[in-house]
C-alpha positions in Angstrom: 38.5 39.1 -74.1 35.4 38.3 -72.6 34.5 38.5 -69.1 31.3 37.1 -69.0 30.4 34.1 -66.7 27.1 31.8 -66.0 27.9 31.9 -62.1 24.3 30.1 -61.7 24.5 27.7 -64.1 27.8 25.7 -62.9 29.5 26.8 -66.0 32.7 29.0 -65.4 34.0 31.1 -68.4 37.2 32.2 -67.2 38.5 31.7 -71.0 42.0 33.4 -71.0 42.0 35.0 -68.2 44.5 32.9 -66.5 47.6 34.3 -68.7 45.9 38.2 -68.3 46.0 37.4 -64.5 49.4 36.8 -64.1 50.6 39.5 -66.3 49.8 42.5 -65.0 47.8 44.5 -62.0 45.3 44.8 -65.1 42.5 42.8 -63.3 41.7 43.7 -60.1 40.2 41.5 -57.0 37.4 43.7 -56.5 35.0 42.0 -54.2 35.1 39.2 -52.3 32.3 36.9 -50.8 33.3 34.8 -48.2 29.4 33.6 -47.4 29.5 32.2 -50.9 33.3 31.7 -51.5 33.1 33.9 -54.8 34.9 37.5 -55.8 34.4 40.1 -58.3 37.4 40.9 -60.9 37.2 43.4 -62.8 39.3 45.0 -65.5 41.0 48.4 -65.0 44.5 50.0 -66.3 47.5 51.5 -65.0 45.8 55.2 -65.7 42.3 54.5 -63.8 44.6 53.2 -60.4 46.3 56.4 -60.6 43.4 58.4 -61.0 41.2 56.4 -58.3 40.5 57.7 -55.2 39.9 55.0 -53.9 39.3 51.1 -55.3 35.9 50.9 -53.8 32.3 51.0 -56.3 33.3 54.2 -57.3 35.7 52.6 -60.0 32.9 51.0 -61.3 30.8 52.3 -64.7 28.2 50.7 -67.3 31.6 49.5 -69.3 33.7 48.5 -66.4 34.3 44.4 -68.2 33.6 42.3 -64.7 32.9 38.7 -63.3 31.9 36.5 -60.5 33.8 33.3 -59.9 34.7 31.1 -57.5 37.6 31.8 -54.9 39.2 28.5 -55.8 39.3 29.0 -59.4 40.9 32.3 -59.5 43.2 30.8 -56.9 44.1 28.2 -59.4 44.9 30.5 -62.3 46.7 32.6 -60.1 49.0 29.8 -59.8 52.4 30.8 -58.1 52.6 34.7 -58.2 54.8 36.1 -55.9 53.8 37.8 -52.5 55.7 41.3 -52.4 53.8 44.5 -51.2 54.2 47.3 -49.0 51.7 49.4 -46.8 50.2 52.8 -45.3 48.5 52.2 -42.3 46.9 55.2 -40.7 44.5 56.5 -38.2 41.8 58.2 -40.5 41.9 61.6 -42.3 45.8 61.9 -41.4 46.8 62.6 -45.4 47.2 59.2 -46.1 45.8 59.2 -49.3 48.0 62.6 -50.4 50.9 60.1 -48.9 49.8 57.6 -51.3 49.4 59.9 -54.6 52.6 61.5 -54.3 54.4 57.9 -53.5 52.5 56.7 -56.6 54.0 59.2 -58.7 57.1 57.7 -58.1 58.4 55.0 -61.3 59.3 52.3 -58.4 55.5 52.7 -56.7 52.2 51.4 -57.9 49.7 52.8 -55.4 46.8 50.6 -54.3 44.3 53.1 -52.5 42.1 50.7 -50.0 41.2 47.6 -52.2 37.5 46.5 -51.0 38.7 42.9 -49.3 40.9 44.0 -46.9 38.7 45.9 -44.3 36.7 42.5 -45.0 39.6 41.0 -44.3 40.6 42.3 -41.1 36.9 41.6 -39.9 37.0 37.6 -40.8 40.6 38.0 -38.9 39.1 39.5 -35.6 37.0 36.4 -35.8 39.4 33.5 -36.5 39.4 30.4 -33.9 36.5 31.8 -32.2 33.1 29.5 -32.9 31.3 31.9 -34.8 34.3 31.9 -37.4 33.2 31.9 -40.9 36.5 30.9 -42.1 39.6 28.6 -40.4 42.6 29.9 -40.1 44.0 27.5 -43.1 41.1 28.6 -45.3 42.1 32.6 -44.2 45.3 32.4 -45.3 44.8 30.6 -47.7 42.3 33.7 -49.5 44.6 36.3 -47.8 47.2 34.8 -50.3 45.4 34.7 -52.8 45.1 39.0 -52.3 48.2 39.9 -51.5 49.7 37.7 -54.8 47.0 39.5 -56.9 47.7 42.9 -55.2 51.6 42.7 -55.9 51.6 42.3 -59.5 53.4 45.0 -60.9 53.5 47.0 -64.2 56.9 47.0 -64.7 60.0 45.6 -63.2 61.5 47.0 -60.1 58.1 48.1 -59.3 56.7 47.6 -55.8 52.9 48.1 -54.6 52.0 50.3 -51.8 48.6 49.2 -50.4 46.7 52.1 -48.8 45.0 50.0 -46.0 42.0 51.5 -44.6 42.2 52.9 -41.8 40.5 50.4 -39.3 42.1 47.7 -41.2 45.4 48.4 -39.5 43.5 45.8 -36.5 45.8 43.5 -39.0 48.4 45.4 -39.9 50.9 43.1 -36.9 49.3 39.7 -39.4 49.8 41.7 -42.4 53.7 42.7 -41.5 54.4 39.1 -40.3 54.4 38.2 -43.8 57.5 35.6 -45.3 57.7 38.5 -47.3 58.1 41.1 -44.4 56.6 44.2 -45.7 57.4 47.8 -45.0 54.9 50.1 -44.0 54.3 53.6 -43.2 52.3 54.4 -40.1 50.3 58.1 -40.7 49.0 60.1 -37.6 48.7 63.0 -36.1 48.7 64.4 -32.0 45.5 63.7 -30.7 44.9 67.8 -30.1 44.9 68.0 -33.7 43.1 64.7 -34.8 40.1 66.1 -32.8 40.4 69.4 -34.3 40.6 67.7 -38.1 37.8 66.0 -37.5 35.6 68.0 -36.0 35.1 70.7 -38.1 34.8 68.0 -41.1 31.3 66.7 -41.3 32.3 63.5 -43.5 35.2 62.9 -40.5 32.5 62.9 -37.9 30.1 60.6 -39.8 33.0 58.3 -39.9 33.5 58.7 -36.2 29.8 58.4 -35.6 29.7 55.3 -37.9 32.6 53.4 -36.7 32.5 54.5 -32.9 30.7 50.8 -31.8 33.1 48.6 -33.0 36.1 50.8 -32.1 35.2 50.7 -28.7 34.6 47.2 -28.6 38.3 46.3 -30.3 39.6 48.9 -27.6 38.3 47.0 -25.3 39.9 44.1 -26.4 43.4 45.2 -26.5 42.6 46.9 -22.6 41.1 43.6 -21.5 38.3 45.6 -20.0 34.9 47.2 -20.4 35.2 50.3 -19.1 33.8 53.0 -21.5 29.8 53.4 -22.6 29.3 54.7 -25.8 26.2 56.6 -25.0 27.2 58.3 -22.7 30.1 59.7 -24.4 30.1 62.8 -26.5 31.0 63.4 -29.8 34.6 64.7 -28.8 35.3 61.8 -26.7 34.3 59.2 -29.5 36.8 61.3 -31.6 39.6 60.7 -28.5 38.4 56.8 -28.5 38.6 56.4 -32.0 42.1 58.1 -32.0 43.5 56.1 -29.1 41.5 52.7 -30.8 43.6 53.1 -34.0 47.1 54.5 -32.3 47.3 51.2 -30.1 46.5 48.9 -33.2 49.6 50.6 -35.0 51.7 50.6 -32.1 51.0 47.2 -31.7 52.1 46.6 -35.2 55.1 48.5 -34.9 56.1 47.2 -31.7 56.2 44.0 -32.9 58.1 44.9 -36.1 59.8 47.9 -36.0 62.4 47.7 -38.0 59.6 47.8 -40.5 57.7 50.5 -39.4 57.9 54.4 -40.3 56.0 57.0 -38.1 54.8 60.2 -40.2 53.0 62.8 -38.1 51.1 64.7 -41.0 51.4 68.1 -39.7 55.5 67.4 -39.2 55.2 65.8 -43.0 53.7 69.4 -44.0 55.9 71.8 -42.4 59.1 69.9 -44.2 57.9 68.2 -46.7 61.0 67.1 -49.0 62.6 65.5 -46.1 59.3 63.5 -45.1 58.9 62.1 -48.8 62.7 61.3 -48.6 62.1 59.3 -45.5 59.4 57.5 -46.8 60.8 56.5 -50.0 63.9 55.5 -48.5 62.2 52.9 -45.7 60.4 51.4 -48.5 63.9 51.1 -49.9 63.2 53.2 -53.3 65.9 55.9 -54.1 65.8 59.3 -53.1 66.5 61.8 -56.3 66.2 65.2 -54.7 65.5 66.1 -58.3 62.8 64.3 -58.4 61.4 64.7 -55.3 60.4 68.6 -55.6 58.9 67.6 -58.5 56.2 65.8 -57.7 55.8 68.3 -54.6 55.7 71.1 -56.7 52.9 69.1 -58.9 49.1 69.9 -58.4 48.8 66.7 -56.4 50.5 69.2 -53.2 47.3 72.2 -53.7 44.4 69.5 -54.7 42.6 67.9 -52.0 43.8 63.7 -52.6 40.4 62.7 -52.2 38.6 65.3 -54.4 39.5 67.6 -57.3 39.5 70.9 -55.3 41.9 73.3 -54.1 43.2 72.3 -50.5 47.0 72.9 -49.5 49.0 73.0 -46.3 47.4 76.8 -45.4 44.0 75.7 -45.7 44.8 72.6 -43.5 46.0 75.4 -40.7 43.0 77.2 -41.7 40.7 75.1 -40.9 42.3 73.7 -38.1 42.4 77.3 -36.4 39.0 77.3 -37.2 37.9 73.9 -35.6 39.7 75.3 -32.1 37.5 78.0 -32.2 34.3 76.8 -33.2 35.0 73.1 -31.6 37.0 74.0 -28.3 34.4 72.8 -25.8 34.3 69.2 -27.6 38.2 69.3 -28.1 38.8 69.7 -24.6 36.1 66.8 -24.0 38.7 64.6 -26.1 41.6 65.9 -24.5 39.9 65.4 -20.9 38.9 61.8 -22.1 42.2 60.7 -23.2 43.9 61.9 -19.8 41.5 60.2 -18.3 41.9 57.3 -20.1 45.6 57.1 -19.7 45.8 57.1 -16.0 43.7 54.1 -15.6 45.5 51.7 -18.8 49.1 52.0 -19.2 48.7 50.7 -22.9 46.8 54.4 -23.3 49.7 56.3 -21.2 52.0 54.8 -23.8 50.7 56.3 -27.1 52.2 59.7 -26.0 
């Protein structure tokens, strides 16, 4: 089938793709451009969303099939899909995406690690009815539909998705779970002692800290009603804390305001007991529990691989490096801790996380 499309020309070549769209999670939303109302699909298989890492440019190769077209048209050969998917919403670097390979290995689980539009998502959402807008609310729904019918189409039936939301994206995870639909979703942390001591000693961790410390101030300044942290003058460790506390209070707020669909995994607790953590998880997201089945898959490689790479990483080396990091990191760890106390003294909505 071709793919191909004359974006600039006003001609649309969406030649059966309509029937293809509906029939399987074969083409994937891959981009979307709100500035010019367009999105990228592209064409994967069941195999390459198992194998993905994430479904981010890296899916992409000189054969990947793709095309631009408008939001509107896709919307209109979507037609009437239904809306059923589930989520992980997590902090950052809390085993999320090990959370999401192992669910995935399940028959009843299609794992969707961080599809591209929904960070964008959750931006245009922190912006709706405020004048610099680039959407209404009626047009935002309106494409957030569209997604979340494209994300849940399943392989098989009896098959649910489970999104993988990045991390920051769980600002609209209390949107996302007010669905008609009512989604479960998993909610992946860890203490803040040992968030600062995972990160730390992580260089990629830290450059995500370092990258996303600005606007995680400013939304946790927005849920305090009040301005009173500066960024530079903070140190590394007590971004880390900021960043912690930024994403525990959007989670909380999702969970407080649906909890019946809401499932707290502390990573570290997940690691120590394992076959009752997966248990948990598959049975709030309502999928059975074969005890069979479950040691399984946690005897499989995915338990000694590192989820976001193809090298050997396991519980020990977690503790490992951990150890490590409280050693080599202490003075910046204590910064965090210091922060957070700090912190929690002057907001009750900080006091609470604990």
């Amino acid at each position: 089938m071709s793919l191909g499309v004359n974006f600039n020309g006003g001609t649309r070549v969406l030649e059966g793709l309509g029937p293809a769209l509906t029939a399987n999670p074969d083409i994937l939303l891959h981009h979307l451009d709100p500035v010019h109302e367009a999105a990228h699909l592209v064409r994967l298989n069941e195999r390459a969303y198992a194998e993905a890492g994430f479904l981010d440019d890296s899916i992409m190769g000189p054969q990947t099939p793709g095309l631009w077209a408008r939001i509107d048209e896709i919307a209109g050969l979507a037609g009437a899909l239904p809306e059923r998917a589930d989520f992980i919403f997590h902090i950052g670097h809390v085993g999320s995406t090990l959370m999401s390979r192992l669910l995935g290995a399940f028959p009843g689980v299609l794992s969707l690690r961080e599809p591209m539009p929904l960070p964008l998502l959750a931006q245009l959402h922190s912006h709706l009815n405020r004048p610099e807008s680039l959407w209404s609310p009626d047009r935002f729904e309106a494409v957030l539909s569209l997604c979340l019918k494209l994300w849940s189409r399943t392989y098989r039936p009896g098959q649910t998705p489970l999104i993988k939301a990045t991390s920051w994206a769980g600002e609209m995870a209390p949107a996302l779970l007010a669905r008609p639909s009512r989604p479960r979703a998993l909610m992946m942390t860890v203490t803040p002692e040992a968030y600062l001591a995972g990160v730390l000693i992580s260089p990629p961790a830290t450059g995500d800290v370092r990258v996303s410390a600005t606007t995680a101030l400013a939304r946790l300044h927005r849920r305090l009603g009040a301005e009173p942290f500066i960024l530079h003058r903070m140190s590394l460790g007590e971004r880390t804390a900021m960043v912690w506390a930024c994403e525990m209070l959007a989670l909380k707020a999702a969970s407080d305001a649906h909890p019946g669909q809401t499932h707290w995994i502390d990573f570290d607790a997940f690691l120590a007991a394992p076959e009752p953590g997966l248990a948990a998880a598959l049975t709030h997201l309502g999928h059975p529990t074969d005890t069979t089945a479950i040691r399984t898959v946690l005897q499989s490689p995915l338990m000694t691989r590192y989820a976001k790479g193809n090298h050997p990483f396991d519980a020990a080396k977690r503790r490992q490096l951990l150890t490590a990091s409280r050693q080599s990191n202490h003075a910046e760890i204590i910064k965090g801790l210091a922060w957070l106390e700090d912190a929690a003294g002057r907001f009750p909505a900080i006091a609470a996380l604990a």
